[in-house]
LODRENKOL-857495 format. One record per atom (N, C-alpha, C): residue number from 1; chain; atom name; y, z, x. Coordinates in Angstrom, 2 decimals. Each point is the difference from the previous one (the first is absolute). Example, Ala and Ser with C-alpha at 12.3 -4.5 7.8 and 13.67 -1.06 7.14 Angstrom:
<atoms>
num/cadena/atomo/north/up/east
1/A/N/-5.69/7.80/13.19
1/A/CA/1.19/0.00/-0.89
1/A/C/1.20/0.00/0.90
2/A/N/1.05/-0.72/-0.35
2/A/CA/1.19/0.06/0.82
2/A/C/1.09/0.73/-0.77
</atoms>
This chain:
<atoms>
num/cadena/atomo/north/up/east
1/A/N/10.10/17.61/46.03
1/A/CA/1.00/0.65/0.81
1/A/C/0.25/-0.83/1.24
2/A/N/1.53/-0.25/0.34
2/A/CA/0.09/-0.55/1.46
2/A/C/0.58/0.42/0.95
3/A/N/-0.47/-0.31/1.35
3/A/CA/0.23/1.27/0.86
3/A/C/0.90/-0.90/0.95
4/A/N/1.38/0.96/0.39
4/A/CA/0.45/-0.19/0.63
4/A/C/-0.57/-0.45/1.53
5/A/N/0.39/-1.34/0.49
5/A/CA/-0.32/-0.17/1.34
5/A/C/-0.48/1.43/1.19
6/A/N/-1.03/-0.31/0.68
6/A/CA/-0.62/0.60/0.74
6/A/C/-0.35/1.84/-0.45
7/A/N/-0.11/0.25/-1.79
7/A/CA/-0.31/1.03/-0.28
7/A/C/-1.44/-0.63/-0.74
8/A/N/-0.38/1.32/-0.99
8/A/CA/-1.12/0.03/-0.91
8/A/C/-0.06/1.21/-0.49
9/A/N/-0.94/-0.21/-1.17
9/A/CA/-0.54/1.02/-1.12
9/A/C/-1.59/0.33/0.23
10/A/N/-0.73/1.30/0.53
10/A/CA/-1.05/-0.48/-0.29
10/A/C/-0.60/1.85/-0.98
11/A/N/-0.76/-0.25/-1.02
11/A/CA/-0.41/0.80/-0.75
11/A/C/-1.62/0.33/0.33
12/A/N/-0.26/0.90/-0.81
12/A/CA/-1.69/0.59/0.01
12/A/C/-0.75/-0.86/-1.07
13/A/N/-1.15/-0.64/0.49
13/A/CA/-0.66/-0.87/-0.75
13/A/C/-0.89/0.68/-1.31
14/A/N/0.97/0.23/-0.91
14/A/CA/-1.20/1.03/-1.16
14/A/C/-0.78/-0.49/-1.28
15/A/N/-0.47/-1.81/1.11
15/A/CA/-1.08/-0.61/-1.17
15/A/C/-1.22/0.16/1.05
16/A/N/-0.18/0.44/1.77
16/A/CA/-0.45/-0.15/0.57
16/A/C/-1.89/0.81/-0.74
17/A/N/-0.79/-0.81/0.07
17/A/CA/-1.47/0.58/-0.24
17/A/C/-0.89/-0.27/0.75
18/A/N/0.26/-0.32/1.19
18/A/CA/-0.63/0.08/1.22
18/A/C/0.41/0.05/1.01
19/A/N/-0.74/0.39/1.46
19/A/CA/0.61/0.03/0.93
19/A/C/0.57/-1.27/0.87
20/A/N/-0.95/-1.32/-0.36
20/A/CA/0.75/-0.95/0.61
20/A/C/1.53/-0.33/-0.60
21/A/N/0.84/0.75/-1.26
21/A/CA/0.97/-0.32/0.09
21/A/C/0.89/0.77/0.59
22/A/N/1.13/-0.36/0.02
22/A/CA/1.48/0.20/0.67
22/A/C/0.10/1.90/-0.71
23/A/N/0.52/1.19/0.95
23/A/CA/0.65/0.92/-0.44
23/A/C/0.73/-0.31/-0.57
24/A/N/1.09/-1.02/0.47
24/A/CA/1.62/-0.17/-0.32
24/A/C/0.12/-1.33/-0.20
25/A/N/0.86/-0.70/-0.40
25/A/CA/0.33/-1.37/-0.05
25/A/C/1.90/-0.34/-0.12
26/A/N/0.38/-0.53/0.47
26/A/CA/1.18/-0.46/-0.40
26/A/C/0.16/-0.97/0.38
27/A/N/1.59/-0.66/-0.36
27/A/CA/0.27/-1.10/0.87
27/A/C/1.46/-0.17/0.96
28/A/N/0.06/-0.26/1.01
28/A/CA/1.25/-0.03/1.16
28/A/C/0.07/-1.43/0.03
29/A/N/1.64/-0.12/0.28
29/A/CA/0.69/-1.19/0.50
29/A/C/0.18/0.00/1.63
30/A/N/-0.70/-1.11/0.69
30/A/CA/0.21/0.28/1.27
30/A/C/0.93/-1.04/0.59
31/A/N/0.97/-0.05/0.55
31/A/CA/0.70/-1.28/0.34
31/A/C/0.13/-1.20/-1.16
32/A/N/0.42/0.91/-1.22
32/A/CA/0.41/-0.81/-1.03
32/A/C/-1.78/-0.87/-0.37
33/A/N/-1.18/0.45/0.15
33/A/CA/-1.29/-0.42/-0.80
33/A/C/-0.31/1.27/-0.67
34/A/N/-0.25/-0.09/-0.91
34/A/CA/-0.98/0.81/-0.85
34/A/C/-1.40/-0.19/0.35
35/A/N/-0.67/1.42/0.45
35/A/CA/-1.16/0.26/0.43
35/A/C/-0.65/1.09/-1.24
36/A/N/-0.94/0.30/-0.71
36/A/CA/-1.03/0.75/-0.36
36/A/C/-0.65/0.88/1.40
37/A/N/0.06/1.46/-0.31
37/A/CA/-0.57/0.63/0.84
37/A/C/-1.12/1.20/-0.32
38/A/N/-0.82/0.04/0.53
38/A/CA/-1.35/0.86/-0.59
38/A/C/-0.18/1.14/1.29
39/A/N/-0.07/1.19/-0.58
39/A/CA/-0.03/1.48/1.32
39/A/C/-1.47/0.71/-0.45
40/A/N/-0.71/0.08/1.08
40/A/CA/-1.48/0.99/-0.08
40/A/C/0.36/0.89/0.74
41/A/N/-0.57/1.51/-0.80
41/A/CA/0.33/1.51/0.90
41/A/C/-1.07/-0.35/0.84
42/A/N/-0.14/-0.06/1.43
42/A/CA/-1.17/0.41/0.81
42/A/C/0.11/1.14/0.53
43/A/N/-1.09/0.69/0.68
43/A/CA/0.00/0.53/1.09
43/A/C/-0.54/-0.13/1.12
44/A/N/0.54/0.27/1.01
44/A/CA/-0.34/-0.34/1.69
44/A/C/-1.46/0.90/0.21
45/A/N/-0.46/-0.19/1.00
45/A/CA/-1.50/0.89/0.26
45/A/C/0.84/1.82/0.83
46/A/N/1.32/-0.48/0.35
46/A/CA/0.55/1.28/0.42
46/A/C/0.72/0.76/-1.33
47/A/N/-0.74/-0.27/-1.40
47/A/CA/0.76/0.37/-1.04
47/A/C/1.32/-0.06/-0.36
48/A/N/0.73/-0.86/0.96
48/A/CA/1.50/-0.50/-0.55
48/A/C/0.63/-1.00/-1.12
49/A/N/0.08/0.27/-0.69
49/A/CA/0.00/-0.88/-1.67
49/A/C/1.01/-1.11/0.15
50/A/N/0.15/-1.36/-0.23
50/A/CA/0.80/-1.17/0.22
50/A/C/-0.12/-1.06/-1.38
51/A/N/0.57/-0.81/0.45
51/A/CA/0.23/-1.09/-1.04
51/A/C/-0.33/-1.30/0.62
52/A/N/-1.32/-0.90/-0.51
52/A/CA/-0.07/-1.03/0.39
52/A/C/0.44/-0.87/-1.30
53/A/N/0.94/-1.10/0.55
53/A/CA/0.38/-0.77/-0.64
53/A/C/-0.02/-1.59/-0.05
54/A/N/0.04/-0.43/-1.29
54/A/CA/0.32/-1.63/-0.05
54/A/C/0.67/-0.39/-0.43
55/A/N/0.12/-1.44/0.54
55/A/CA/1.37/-0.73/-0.91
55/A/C/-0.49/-0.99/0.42
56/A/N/0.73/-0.62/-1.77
56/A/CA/-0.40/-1.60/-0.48
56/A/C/0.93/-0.37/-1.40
57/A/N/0.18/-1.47/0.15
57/A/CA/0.60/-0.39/-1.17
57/A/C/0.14/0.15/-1.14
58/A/N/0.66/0.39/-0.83
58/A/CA/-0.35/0.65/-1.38
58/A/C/-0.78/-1.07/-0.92
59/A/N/-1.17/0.70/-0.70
59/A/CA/-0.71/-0.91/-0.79
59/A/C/0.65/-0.99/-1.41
60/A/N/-0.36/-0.95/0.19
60/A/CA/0.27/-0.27/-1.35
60/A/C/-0.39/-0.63/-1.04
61/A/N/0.14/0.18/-1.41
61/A/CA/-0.76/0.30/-0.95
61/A/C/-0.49/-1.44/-0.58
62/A/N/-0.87/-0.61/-0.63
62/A/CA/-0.90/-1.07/-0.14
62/A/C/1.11/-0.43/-0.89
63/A/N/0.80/0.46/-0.80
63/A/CA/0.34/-0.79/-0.86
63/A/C/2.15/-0.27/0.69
64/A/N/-0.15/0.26/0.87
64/A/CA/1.47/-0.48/0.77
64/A/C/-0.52/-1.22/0.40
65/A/N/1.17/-0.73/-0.36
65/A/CA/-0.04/-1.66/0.56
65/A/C/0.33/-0.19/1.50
66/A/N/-0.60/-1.11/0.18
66/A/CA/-0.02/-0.20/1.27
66/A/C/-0.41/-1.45/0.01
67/A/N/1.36/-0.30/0.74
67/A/CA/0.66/-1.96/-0.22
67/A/C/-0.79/-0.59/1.49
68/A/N/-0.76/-1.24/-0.17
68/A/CA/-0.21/-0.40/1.46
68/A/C/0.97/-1.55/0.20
69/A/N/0.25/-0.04/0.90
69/A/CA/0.08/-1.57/0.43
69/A/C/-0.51/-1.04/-0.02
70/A/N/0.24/-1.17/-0.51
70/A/CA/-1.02/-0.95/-0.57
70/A/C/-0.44/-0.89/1.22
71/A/N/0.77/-0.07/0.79
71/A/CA/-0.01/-0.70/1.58
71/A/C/-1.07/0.01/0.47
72/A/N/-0.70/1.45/-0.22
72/A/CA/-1.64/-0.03/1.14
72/A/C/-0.76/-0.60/-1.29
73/A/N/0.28/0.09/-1.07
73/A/CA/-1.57/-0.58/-1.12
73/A/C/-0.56/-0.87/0.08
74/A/N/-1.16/-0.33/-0.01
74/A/CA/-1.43/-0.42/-0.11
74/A/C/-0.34/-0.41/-0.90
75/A/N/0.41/-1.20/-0.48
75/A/CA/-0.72/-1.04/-1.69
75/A/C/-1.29/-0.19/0.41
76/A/N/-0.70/-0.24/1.14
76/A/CA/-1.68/-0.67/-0.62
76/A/C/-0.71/0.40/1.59
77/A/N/-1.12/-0.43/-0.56
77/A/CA/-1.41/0.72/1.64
77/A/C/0.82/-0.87/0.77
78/A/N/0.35/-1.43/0.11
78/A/CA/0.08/-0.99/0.89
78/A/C/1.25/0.76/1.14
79/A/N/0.78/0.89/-0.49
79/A/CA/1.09/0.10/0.74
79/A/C/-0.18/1.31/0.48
80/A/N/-1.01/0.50/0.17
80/A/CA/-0.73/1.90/0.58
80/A/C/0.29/-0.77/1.59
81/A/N/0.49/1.07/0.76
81/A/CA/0.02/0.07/1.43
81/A/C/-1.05/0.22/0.67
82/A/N/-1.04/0.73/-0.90
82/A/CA/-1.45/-0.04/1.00
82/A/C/-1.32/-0.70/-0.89
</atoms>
């Protein structure tokens, strides 16, 4: 799904089986980037319930290609910078 500039989607996480994961997860476009975002229900010590949140680049999967530049490569020990 793609999200219109400076919106997002975010849903209830219902593979979650522990508490270190995310309640919620979605992902928002912020200034035209795509961000991944993760929401935990907390509560405050004054019992007021909130959302702590993160954001980070969306993951991606081992088998997506990913092209480098041949410019920085490294043929042999003799040419290592340290």
């Amino acid at each position: 799904m793609e999200n219109k500039n400076n919106s997002g989607a975010i849903f209830k996480n219902s593979k979650k089986t522990n508490e270190k994961q995310p309640d919620y997860q979605g992902t928002v476009n912020v200034n035209g980037k795509e961000m991944q975002v993760s929401l935990w229900i907390k509560e405050a010590k004054n019992g007021n319930k909130y959302f702590s949140a993160s954001f980070q680049e969306p993951f991606k999967k081992a088998n997506q290609t990913v092209t480098y530049d041949n410019k920085f490569r490294i043929d042999s020990k003799d040419d290592m910078p340290f």
